[in-house]
C-alpha positions as CSV (number, residue, x, y, z in Angstrom):
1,X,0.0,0.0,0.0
2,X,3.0,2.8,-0.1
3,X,3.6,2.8,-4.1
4,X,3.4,6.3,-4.0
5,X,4.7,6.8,-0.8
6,X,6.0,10.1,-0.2
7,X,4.9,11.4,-3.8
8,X,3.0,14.5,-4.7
9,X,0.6,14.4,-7.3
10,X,-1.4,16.3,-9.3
11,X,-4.3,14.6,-11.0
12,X,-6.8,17.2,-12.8
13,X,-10.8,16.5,-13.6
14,X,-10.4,14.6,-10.3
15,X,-14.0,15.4,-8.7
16,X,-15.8,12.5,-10.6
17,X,-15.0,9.8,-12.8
18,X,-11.8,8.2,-13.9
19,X,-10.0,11.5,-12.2
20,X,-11.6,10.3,-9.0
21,X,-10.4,7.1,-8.9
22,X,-6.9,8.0,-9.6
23,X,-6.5,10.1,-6.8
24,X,-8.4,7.6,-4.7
25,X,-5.8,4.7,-6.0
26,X,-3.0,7.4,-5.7
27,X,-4.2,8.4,-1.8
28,X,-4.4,4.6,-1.0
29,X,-0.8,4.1,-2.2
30,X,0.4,6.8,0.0
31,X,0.8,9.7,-2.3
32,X,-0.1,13.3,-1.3
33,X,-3.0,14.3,-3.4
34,X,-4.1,17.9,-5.4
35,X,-7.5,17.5,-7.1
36,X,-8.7,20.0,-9.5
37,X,-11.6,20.7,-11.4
38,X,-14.1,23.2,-12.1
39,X,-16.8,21.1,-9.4
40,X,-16.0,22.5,-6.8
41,X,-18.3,20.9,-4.8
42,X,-17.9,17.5,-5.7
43,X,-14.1,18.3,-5.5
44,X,-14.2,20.0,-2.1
45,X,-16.5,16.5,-0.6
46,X,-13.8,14.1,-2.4
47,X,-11.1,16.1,-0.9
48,X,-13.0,16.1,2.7
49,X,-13.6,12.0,2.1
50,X,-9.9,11.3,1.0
51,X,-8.2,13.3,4.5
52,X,-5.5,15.4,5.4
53,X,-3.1,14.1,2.4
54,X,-6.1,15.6,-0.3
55,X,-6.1,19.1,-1.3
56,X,-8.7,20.0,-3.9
57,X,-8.2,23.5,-5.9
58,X,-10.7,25.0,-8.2
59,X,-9.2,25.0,-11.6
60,X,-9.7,25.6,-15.8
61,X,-7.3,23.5,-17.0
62,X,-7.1,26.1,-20.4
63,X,-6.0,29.0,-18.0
64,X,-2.1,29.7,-17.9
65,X,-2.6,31.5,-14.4
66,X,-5.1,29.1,-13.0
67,X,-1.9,26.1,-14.0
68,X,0.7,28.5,-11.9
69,X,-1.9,28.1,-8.9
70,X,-2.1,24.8,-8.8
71,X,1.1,24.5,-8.7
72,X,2.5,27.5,-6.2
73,X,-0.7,25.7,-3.9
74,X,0.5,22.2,-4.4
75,X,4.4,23.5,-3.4
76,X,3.1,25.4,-0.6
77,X,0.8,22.6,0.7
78,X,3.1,19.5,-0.3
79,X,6.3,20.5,-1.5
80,X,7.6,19.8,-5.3
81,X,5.2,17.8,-8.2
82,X,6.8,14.6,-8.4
83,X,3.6,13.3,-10.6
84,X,1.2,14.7,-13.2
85,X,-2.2,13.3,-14.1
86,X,-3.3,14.8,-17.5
87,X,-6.8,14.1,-17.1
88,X,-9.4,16.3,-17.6
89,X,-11.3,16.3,-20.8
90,X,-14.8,16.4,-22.7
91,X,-16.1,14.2,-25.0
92,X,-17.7,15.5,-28.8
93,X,-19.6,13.1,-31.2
94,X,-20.7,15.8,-33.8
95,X,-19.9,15.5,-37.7
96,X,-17.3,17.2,-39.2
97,X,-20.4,19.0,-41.2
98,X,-22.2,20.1,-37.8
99,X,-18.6,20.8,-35.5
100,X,-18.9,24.8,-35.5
101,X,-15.0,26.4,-35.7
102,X,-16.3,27.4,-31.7
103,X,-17.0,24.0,-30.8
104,X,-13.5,22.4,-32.5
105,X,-11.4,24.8,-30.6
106,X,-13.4,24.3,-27.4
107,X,-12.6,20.8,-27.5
108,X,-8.7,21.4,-28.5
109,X,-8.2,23.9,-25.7
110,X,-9.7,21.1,-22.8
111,X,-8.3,18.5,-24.4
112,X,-5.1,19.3,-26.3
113,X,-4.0,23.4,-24.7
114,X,-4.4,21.9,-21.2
115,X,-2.3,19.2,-21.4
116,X,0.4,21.9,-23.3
117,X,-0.1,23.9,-19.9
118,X,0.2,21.0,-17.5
119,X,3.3,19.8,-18.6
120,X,5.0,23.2,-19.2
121,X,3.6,24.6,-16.1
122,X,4.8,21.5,-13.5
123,X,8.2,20.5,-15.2
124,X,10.4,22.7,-13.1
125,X,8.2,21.7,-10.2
126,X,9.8,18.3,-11.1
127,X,13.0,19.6,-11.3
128,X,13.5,20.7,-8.5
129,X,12.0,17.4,-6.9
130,X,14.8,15.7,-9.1
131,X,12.4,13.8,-11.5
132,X,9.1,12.9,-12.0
133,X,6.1,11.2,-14.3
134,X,3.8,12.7,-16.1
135,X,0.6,10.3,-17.2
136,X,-1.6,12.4,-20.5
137,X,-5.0,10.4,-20.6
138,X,-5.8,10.0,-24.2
139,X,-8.1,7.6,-25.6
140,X,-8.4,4.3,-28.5
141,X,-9.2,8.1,-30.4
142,X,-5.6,8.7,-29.9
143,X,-4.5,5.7,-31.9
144,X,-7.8,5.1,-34.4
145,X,-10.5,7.3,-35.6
146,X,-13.5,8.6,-33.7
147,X,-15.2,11.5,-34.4
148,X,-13.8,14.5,-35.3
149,X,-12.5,17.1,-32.9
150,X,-12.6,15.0,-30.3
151,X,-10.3,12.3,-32.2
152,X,-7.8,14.8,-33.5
153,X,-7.2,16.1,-30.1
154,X,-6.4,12.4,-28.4
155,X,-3.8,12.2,-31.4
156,X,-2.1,15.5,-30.2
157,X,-2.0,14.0,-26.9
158,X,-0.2,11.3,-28.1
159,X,2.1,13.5,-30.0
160,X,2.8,15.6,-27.4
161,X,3.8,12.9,-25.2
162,X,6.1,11.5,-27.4
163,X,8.1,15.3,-27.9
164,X,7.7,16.3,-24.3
165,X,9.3,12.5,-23.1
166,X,12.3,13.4,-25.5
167,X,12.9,16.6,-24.0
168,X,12.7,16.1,-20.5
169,X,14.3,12.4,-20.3
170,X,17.6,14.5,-19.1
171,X,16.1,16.1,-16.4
172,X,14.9,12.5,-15.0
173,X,10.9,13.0,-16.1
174,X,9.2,10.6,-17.9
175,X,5.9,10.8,-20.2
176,X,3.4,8.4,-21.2
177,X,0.3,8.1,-22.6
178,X,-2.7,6.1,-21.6
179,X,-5.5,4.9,-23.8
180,X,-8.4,3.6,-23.1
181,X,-11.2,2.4,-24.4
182,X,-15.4,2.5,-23.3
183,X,-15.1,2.9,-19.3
184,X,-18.7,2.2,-17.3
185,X,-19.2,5.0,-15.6
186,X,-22.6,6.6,-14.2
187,X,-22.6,9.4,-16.8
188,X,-22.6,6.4,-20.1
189,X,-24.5,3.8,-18.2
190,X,-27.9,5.5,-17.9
191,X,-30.9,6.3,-20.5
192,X,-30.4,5.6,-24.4
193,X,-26.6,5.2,-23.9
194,X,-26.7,2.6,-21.6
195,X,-28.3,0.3,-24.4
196,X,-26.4,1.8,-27.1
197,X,-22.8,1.0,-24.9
198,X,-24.1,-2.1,-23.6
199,X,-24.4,-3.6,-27.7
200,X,-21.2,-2.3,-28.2
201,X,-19.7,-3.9,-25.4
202,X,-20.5,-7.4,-27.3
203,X,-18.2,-6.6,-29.9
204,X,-14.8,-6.1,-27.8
205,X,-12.7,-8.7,-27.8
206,X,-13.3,-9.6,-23.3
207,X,-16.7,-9.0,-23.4
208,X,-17.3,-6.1,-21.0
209,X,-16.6,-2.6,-20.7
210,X,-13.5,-1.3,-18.5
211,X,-14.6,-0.3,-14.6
212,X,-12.3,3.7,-14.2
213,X,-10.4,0.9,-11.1
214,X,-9.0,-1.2,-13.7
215,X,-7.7,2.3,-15.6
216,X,-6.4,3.8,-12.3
217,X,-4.4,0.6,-12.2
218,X,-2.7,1.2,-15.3
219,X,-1.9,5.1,-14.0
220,X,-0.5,4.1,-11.5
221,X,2.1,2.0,-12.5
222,X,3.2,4.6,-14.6
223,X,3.2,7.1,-11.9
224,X,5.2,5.1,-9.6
225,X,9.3,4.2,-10.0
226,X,7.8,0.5,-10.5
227,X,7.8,1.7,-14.6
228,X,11.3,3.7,-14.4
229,X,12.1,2.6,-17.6
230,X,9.4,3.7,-19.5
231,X,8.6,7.1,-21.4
232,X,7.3,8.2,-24.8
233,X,4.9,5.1,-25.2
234,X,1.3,5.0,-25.7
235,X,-0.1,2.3,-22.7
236,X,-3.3,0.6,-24.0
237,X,-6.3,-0.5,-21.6
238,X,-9.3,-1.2,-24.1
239,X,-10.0,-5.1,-23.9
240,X,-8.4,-5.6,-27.0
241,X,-10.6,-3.2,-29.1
242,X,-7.8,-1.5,-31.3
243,X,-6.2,-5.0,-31.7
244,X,-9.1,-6.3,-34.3
């Protein structure tokens, strides 16, 4: 139960969801926790919940100032980043005909400009902590097509990733990318979704959708020293999906 132990993380869209579990996962293994999102109330209860090692802060992941707070709080709660969770995003499933230019670079700036800011932001956090990980959540999107907008900025995740592991390898931070594939979470498994996602789950390769535990599982091996030797790769977790 000490993986982390010791650690500071940031993980961001941490008040629900996937982001939830990692920082549950990530408290659990002993790390020292900052959750952000824009909920602040179901970030300030998860916070509460999780104890004295949680520290939620109220953030938009596309603002440059809002990405110095979290980090001057983290530092002044904490001490130095030694891990980054890239995770905040939103989802789009309009055509290309119907995606207005407003909606496209809404869904680059959550998706694609935050991540930008998260890295750039917390690297000399991690420098001066000696190292560090840095986890960008893409998707399957990241590595086949989807729809567009939302597609295109899961592929410059991936790219980013790649670039940012290059640059910072000498300053003993490492980047990967995590992919996965249909998670069951509240938000999907309700009203029309819930059949549409329930027929689609027949068609991957283990026969069920991924539970955001099984995903957390997967970030946090690349969060701990356990995967020291890893950085620049793209880490699947889609029941075998993309390898039809």
């Amino acid at each position: 139960m000490d993986r982390l132990k010791g650690k500071v993380a940031i993980v961001t869209g941490a008040a629900q969801g996937m982001g939830a579990s990692h920082a549950r996962v990530f408290i659990r293994e002993g790390a020292r926790v900052v959750l952000t999102d824009l909920n602040e109330d179901k970030g300030q209860a998860l916070a509460s919940e999780l104890g004295k090692n949680a520290l939620f802060v109220k953030q938009n992941v596309t603002s440059e100032s809002d990405w110095a707070e979290v980090v001057r709080a983290t530092e002044e709660h904490f001490g130095p980043v030694d891990i980054l969770v890239n995770n905040a995003g939103i989802t789009m499933a309009k055509s290309l005909l119907d995606t207005s230019l407003e909606d496209y670079r809404r869904i680059l700036d959550i998706n694609q400009v935050s991540v930008f800011l998260g890295m750039k932001t917390v690297v000399p956090s991690m420098q001066k902590a000696g190292g560090g990980s840095i986890v960008n959540v893409s998707s399957i999107n990241g590595l086949v097509g989807g729809a567009i907008g939302y597609t295109d900025s899961k592929f410059a995740v991936r790219g980013m990733t790649k670039a940012a592991a290059l640059e910072c390898a000498s300053f003993g931070i490492r980047v990967n990318s995590v992919h996965p594939g249909v998670i069951e979470t509240p938000m999907i498994m309700q009203g029309d979704t819930k059949a549409a996602v329930e027929e689609f789950a027949k068609s991957i390769p283990l026969k069920c959708l991924a539970k955001s535990e099984e995903v957390s599982s997967l970030v946090l091996y690349l969060a701990s020293d356990e995967s020291s030797y890893s950085t620049g790769s793209e880490f699947v977790v889609d029941g075998g999906v993309t390898a039809q």
